[in-house]
DRENKE-496166 format. One record per residue (C-alpha): residue number from 1; residue in three letters; x, y, z. Coordinates in nm, 2 decimals, padded with zeros to 4 digits. Example, Ala and Ser with C-alpha at 12.3 -4.5 7.8 and 13.67 -1.06 7.14 Angstrom:
DRENKE-496166
<atom><num>1</num><residu>ALA</residu><c1>01.23</c1><c2>-00.45</c2><c3>00.78</c3></atom>
<atom><num>2</num><residu>SER</residu><c1>01.37</c1><c2>-00.11</c2><c3>00.71</c3></atom>
end
This chain:
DRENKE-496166
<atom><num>1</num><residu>UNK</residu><c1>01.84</c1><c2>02.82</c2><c3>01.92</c3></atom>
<atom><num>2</num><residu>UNK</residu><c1>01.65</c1><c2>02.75</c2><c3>01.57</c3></atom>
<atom><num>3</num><residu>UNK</residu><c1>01.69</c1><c2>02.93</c2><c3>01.31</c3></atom>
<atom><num>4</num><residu>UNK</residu><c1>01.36</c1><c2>03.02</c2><c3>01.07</c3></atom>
<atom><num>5</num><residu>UNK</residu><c1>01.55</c1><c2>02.88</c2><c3>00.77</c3></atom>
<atom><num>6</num><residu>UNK</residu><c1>01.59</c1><c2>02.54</c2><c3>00.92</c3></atom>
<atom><num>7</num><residu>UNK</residu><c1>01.24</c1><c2>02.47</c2><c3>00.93</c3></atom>
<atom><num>8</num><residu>UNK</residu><c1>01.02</c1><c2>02.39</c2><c3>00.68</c3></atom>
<atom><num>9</num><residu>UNK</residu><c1>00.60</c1><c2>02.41</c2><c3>00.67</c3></atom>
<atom><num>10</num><residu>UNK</residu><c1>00.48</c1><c2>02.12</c2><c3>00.49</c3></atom>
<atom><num>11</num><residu>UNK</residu><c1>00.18</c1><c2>02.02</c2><c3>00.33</c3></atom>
<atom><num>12</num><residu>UNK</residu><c1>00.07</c1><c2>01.68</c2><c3>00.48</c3></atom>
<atom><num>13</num><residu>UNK</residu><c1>00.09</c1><c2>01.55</c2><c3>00.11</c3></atom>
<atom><num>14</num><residu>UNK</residu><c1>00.47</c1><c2>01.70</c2><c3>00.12</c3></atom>
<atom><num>15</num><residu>UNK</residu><c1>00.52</c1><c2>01.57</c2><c3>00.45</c3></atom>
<atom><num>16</num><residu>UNK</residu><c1>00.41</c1><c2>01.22</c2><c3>00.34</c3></atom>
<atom><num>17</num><residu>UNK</residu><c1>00.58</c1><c2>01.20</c2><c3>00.02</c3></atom>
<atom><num>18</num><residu>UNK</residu><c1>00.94</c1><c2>01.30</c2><c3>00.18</c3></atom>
<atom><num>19</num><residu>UNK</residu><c1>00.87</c1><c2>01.09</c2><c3>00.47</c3></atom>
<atom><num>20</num><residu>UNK</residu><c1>00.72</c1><c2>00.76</c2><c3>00.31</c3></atom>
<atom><num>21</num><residu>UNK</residu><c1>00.96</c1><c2>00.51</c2><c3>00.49</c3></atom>
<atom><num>22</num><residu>UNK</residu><c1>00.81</c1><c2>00.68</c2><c3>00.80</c3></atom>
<atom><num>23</num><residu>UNK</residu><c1>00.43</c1><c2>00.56</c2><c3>00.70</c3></atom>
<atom><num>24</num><residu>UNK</residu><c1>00.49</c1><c2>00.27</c2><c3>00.45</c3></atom>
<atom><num>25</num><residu>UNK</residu><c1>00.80</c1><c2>00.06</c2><c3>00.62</c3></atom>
<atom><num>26</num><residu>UNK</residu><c1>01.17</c1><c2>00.01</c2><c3>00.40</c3></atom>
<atom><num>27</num><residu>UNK</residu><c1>01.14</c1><c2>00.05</c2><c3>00.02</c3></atom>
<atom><num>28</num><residu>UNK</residu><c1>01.46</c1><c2>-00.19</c2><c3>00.05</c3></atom>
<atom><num>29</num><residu>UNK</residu><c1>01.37</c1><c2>-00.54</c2><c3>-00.09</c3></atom>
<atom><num>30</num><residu>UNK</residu><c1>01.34</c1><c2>-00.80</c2><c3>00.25</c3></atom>
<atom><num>31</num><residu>UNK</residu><c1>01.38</c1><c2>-01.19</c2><c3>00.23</c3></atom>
<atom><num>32</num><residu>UNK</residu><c1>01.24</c1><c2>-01.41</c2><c3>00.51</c3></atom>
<atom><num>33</num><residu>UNK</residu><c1>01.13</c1><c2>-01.77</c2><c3>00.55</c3></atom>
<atom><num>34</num><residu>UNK</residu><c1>00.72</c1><c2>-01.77</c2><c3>00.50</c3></atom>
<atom><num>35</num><residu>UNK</residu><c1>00.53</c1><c2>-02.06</c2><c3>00.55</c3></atom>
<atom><num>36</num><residu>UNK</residu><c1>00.30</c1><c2>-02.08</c2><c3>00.21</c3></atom>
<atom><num>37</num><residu>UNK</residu><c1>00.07</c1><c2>-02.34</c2><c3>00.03</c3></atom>
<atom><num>38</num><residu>UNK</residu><c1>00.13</c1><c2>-02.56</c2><c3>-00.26</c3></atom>
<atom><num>39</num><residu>UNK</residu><c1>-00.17</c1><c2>-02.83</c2><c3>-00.34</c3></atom>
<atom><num>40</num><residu>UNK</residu><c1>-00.28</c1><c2>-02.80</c2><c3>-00.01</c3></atom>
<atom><num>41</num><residu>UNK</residu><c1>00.07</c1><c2>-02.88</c2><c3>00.20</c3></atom>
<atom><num>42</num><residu>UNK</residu><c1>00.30</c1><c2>-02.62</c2><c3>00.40</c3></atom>
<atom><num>43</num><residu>UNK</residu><c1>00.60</c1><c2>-02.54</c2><c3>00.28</c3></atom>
<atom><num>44</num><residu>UNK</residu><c1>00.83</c1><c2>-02.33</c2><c3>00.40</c3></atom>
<atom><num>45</num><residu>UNK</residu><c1>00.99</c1><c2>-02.07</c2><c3>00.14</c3></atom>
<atom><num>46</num><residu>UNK</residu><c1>01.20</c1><c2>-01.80</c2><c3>00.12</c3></atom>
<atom><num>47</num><residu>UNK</residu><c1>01.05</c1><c2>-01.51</c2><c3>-00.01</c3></atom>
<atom><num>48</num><residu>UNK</residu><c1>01.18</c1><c2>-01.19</c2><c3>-00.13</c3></atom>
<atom><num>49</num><residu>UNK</residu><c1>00.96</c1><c2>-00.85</c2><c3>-00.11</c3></atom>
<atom><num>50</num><residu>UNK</residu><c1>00.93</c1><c2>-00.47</c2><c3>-00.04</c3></atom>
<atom><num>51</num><residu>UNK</residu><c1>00.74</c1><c2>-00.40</c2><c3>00.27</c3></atom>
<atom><num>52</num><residu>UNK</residu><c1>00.66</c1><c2>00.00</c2><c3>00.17</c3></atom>
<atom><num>53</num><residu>UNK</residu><c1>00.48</c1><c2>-00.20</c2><c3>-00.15</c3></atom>
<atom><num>54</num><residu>UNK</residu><c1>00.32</c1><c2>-00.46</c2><c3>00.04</c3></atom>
<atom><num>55</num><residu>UNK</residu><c1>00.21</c1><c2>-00.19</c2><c3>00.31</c3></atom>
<atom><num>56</num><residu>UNK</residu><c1>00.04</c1><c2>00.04</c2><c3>00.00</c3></atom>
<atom><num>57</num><residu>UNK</residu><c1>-00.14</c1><c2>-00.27</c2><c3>-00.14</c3></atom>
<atom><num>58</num><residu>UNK</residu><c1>-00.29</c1><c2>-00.34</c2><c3>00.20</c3></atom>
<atom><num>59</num><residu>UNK</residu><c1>-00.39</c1><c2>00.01</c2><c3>00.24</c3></atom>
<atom><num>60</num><residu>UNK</residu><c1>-00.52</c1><c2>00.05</c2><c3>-00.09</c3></atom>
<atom><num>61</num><residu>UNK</residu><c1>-00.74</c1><c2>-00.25</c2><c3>-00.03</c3></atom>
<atom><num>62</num><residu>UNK</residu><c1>-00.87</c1><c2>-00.15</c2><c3>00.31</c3></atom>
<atom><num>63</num><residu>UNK</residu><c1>-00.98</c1><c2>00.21</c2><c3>00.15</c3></atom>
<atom><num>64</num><residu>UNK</residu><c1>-01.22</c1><c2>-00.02</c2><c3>-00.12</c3></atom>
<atom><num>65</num><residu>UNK</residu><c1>-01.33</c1><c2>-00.26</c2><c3>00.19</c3></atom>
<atom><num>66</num><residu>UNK</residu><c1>-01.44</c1><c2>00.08</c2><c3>00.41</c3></atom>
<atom><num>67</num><residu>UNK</residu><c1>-01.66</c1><c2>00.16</c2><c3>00.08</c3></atom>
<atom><num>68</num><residu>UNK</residu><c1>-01.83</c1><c2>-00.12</c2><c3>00.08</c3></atom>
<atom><num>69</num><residu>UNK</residu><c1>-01.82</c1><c2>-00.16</c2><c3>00.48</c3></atom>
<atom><num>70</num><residu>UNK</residu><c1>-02.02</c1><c2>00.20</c2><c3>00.42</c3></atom>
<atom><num>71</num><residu>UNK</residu><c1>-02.26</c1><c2>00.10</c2><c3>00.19</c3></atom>
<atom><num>72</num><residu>UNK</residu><c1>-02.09</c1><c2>00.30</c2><c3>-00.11</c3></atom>
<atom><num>73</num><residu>UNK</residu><c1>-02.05</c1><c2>-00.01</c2><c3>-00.32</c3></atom>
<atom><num>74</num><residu>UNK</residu><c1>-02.06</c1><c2>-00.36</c2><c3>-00.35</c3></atom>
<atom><num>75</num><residu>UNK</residu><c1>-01.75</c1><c2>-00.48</c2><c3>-00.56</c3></atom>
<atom><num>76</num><residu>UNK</residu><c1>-01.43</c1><c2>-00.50</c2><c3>-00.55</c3></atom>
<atom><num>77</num><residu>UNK</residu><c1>-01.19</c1><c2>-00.61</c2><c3>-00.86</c3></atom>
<atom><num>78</num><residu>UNK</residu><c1>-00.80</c1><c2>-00.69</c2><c3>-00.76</c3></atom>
<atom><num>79</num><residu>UNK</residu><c1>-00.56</c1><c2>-00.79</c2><c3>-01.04</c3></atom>
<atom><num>80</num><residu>UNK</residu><c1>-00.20</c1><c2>-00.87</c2><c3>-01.04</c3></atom>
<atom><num>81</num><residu>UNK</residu><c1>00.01</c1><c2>-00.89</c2><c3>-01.41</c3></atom>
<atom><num>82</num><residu>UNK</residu><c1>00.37</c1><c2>-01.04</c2><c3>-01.25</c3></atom>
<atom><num>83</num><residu>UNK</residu><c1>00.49</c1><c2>-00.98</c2><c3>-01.58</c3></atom>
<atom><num>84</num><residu>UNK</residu><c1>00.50</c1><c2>-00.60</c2><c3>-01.55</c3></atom>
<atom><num>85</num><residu>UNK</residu><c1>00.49</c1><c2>-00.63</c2><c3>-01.14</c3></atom>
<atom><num>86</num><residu>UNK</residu><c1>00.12</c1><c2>-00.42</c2><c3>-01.14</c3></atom>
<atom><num>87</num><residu>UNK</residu><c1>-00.16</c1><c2>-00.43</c2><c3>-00.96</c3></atom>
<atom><num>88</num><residu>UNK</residu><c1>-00.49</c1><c2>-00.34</c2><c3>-00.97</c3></atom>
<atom><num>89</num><residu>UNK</residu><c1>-00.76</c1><c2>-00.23</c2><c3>-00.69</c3></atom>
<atom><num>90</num><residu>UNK</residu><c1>-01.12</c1><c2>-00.15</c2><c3>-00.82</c3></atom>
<atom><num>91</num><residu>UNK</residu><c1>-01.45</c1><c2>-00.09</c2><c3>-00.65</c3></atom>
<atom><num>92</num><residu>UNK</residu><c1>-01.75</c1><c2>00.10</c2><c3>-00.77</c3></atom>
<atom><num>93</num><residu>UNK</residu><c1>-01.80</c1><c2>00.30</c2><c3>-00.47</c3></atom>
<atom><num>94</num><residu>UNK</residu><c1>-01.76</c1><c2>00.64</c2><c3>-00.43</c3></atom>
<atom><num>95</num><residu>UNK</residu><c1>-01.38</c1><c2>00.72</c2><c3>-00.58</c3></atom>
<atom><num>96</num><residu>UNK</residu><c1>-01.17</c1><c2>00.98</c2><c3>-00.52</c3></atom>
<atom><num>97</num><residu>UNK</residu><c1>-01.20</c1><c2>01.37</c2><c3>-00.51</c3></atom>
<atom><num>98</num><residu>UNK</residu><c1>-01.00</c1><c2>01.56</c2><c3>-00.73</c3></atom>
<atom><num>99</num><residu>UNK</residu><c1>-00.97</c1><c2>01.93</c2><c3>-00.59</c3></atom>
<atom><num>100</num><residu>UNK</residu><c1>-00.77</c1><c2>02.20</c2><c3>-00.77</c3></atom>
end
């Protein structure tokens, strides 16, 4: 038998922010072998991420490709400053609503 008190109405943001692992993968750091490129030539090296970040990057990129996969815009401007472990995700197409 459930008790009223035991469940919990959320919004979807609430439901996404307390569930994140759920939608975005471990936010534990993961180290695997990954073929990569140097000059050209495969290498194999062992690389170290965060798969909920890597998952949020993609994400965030694919919401600037559907703009311009739309017709909303026509550029998009990625940076990344390893110094400060930032990125950045541009476009010029329609941004994002901002209800209050």
């Amino acid at each position: 038998m459930l008790i009223d008190d035991e469940i919990r109405k959320l919004t979807d943001y609430q439901h996404s922010r307390s569930k994140n692992e759920m939608y975005f993968g471990s936010r534990s750091p993961h180290t695997q072998d990954i073929m990569v490129y140097e000059d050209g030539i495969p290498v194999l090296k062992k690389l170290t991420w965060v798969p909920a970040i890597a998952t949020a990057v993609r994400e965030i990129i694919d919401n600037a490709l559907d703009e311009i996969a739309h017709g909303y815009g026509n550029r998009i401007d990625i940076t990344h400053n390893p110094e400060k472990k930032t990125f950045s995700v541009q476009d010029n197409g329609r941004g994002i609503p901002i209800t209050r």
